[in-house]
C-alpha positions as CSV (number, residue, x, y, z in Angstrom):
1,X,-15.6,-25.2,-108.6
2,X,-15.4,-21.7,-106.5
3,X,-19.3,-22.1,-105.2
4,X,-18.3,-26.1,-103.5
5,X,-14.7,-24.4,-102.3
6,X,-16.7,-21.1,-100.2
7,X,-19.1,-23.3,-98.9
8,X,-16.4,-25.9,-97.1
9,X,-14.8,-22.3,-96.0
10,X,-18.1,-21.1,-94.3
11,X,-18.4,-24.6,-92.5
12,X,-15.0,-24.6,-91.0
13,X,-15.8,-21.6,-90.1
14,X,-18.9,-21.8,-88.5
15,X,-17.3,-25.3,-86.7
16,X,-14.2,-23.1,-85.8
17,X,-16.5,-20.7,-84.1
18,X,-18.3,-23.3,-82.5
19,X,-15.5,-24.7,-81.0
20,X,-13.6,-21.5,-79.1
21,X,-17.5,-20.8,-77.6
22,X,-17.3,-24.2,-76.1
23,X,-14.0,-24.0,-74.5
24,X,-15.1,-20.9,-73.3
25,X,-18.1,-21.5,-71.6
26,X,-15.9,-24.9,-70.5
27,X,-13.8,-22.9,-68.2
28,X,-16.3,-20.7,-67.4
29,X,-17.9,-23.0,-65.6
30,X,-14.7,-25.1,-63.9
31,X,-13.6,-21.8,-62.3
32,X,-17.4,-21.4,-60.9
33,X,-16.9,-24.8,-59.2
34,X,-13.7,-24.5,-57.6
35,X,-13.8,-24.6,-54.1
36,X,-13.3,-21.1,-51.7
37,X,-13.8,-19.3,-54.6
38,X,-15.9,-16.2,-54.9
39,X,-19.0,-15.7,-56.5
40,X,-19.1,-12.7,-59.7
41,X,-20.6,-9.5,-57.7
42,X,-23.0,-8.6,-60.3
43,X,-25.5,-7.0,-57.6
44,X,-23.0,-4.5,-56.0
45,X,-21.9,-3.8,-53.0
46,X,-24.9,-5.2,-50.4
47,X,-26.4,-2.8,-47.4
48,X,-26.5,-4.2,-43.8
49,X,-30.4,-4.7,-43.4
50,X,-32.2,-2.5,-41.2
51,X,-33.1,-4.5,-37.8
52,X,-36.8,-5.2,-37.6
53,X,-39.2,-3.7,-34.8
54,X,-38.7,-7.1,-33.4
55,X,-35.2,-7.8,-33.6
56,X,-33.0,-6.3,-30.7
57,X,-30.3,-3.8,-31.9
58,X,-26.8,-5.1,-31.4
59,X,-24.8,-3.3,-28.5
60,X,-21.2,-2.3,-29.0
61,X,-18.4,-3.7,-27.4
62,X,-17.5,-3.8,-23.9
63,X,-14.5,-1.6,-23.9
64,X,-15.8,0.7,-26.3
65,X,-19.5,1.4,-25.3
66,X,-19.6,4.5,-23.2
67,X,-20.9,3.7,-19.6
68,X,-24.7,3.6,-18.8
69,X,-26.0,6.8,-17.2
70,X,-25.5,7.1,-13.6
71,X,-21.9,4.7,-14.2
72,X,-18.8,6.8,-12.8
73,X,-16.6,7.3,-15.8
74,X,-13.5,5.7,-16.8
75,X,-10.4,7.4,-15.0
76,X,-7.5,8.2,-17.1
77,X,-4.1,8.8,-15.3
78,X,-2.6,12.3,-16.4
79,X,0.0,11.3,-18.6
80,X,-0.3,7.7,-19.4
81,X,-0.4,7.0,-23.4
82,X,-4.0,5.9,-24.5
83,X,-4.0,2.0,-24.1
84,X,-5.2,-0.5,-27.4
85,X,-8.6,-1.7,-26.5
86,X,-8.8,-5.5,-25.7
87,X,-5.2,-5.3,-24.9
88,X,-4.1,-5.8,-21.7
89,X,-2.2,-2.7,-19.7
90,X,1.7,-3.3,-18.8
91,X,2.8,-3.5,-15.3
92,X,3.5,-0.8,-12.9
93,X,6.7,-1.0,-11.7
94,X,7.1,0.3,-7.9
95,X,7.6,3.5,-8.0
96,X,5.0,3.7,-10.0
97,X,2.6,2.7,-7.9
98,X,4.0,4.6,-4.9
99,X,3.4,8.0,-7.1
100,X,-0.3,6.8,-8.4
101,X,-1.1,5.6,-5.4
102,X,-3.1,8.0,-2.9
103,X,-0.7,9.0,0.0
104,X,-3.0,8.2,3.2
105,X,-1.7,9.7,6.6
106,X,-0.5,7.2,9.3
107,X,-2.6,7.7,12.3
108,X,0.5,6.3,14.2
109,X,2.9,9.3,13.1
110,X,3.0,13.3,13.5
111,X,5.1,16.3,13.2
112,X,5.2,18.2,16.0
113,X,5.4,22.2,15.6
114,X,9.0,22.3,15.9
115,X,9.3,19.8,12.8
116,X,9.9,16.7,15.2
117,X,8.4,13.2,14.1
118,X,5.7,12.0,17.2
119,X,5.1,8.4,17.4
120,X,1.6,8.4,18.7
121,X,1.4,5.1,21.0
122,X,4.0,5.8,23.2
123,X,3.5,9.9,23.1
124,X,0.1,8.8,24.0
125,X,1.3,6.0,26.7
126,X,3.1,9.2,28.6
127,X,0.1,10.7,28.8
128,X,-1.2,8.2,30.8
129,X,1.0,8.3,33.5
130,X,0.4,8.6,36.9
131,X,-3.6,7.9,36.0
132,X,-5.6,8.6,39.4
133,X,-6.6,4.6,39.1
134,X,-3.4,3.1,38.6
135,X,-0.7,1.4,40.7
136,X,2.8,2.1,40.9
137,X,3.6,-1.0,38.9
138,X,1.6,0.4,36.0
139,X,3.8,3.2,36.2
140,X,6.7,1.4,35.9
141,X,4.7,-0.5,32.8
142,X,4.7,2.7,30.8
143,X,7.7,3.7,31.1
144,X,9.4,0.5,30.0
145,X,7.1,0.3,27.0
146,X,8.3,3.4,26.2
147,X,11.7,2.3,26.8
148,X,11.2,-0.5,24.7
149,X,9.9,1.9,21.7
150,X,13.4,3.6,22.1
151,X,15.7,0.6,21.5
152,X,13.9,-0.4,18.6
153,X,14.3,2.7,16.8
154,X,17.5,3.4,18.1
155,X,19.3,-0.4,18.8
156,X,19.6,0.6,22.1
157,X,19.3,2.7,25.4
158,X,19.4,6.5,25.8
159,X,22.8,7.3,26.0
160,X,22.4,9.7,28.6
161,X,23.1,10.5,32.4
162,X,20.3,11.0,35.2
163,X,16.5,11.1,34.8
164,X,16.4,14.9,33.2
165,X,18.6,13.4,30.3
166,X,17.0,10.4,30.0
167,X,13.4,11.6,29.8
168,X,14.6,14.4,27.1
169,X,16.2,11.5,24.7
170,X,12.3,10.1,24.7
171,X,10.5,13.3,24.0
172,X,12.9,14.3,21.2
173,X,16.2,15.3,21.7
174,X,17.5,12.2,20.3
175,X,19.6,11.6,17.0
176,X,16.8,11.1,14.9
177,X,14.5,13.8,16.6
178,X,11.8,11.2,17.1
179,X,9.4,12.1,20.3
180,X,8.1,8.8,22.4
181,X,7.4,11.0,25.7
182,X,5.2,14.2,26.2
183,X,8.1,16.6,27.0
184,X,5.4,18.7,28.6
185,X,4.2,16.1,31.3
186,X,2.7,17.6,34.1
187,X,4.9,15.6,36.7
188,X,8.5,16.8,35.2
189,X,9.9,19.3,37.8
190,X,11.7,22.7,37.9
191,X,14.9,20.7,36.5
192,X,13.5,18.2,34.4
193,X,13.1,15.4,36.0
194,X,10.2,13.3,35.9
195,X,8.8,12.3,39.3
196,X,6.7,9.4,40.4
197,X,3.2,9.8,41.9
198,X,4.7,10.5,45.1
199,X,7.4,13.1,44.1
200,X,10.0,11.9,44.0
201,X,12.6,11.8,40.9
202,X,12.7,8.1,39.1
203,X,15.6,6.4,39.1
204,X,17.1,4.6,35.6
205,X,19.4,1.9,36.2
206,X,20.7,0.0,33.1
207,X,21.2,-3.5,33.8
208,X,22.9,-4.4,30.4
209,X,22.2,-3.1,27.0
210,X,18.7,-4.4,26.6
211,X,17.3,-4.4,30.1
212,X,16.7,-1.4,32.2
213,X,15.5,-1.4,35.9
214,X,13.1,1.8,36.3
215,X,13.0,2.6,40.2
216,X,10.5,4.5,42.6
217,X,11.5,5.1,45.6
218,X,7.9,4.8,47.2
219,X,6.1,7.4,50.0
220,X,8.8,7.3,51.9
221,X,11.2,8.9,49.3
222,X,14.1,6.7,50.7
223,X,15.8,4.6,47.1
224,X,16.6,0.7,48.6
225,X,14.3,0.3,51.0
226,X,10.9,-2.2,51.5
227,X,8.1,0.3,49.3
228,X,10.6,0.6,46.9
229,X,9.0,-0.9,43.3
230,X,11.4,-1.6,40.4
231,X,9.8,-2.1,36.5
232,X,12.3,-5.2,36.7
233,X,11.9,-7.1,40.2
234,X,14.6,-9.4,40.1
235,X,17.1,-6.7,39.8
236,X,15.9,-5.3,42.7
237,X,15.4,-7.8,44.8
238,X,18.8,-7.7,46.5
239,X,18.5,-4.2,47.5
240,X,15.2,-5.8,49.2
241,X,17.0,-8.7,51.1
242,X,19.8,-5.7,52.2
243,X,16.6,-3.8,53.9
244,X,14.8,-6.5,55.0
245,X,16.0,-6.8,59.4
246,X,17.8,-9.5,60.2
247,X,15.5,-12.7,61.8
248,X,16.8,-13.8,65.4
């Protein structure tokens, strides 16, 4: 009876074995076809291949290639933390830009030796006063130019008394210490006065507070009479009809 008993043992055995292999191999296989899974690595870790003498090399990023020879290198500002590649840089604010930015001179502005501020045009305008070529009426155009500088800096006229304090409120001695007039002119006189291109001293007349009449008496030196020319004609056009002789 023993020798029937083992050998229905072995069987089941054998069929017992048999079975656990097969459900083995049955989920084995059902994991190797589920989808975005990975395959066993049973090779190792895998090399990039070497590029071929035919293939071209691949060249690095744009932002982290270093330049080409002969390409000016990239400028860093003293300071500024390093910036993320690909990420763009945050906005300057202002002052910012005021202090990176290069500080170019104004052609238009000086300081003058004594530490004044020199606006150019009109210091330049003075200069050409009194030019060989020139009328009187050009004179009186430069000088109300200049004028005209003044009140915009300053909202209005000089406030001063008589040619030798007018004409030193345009070349400086003003609140703000800003020079419009050449206070070394060649035609300025023992007292200060600037005189016209036939020597005599100018004569300022404010009409209102944005209009000045600028005066020259003329060769015959005589203020209200027929050579006189004014920088504003209307205003001195009564002084005109006054010299003019009466018509029989």
């Amino acid at each position: 009876m023993r020798s029937p008993v083992r050998a229905l043992a072995a069987l089941l055995a054998v069929l017992l074995f048999a079975a656990v292999l097969w459900l083995i191999l049955a989920l084995s296989r059902r994991e190797a076809a589920a989808p975005g899974a990975p395959a066993p690595d049973v090779a190792g870790p895998t090399r990039p291949a070497a590029p071929s003498a035919h293939e071209a090399p691949q060249s690095a990023p744009a932002d982290l290639a270093p330049p080409a020879p002969g390409m000016p290198q990239p400028q860093t500002t003293p300071g500024a933390a390093a910036q993320a590649p690909g990420k763009p840089a945050a906005p300057l604010g202002d002052e910012a830009l005021a202090k990176a930015a290069p500080r170019v001179p104004d052609p238009r502005v000086r300081q003058s030796s004594d530490g004044k501020t020199v606006l150019q045009i009109p210091f330049d305008l003075s200069r050409q006063l009194h030019a060989p070529n020139a009328r009187p009426e050009d004179d009186l155009g430069i000088l109300t130019e200049i004028y005209r500088y003044y009140r915009k800096i300053h909202g209005e006229h000089p406030v001063a008394h008589g040619n030798r304090q007018i004409i030193d409120a345009l070349a400086g001695e003003n609140p703000r210490a800003i020079v419009m007039f050449d206070p070394d002119h060649p035609d300025r006189n023992r007292d200060g006065e600037l005189l016209d291109r036939y020597g005599n001293p100018y004569f300022f007349h404010a009409i209102s507070a944005t209009v000045v009449d600028i005066v020259s008496a003329g060769p015959d030196g005589v203020r209200g009479t027929l050579d006189d020319t004014h920088s504003n004609p209307g205003a001195g056009a009564e002084l005109k009809l006054r010299a003019e002789p009466a018509l029989d």
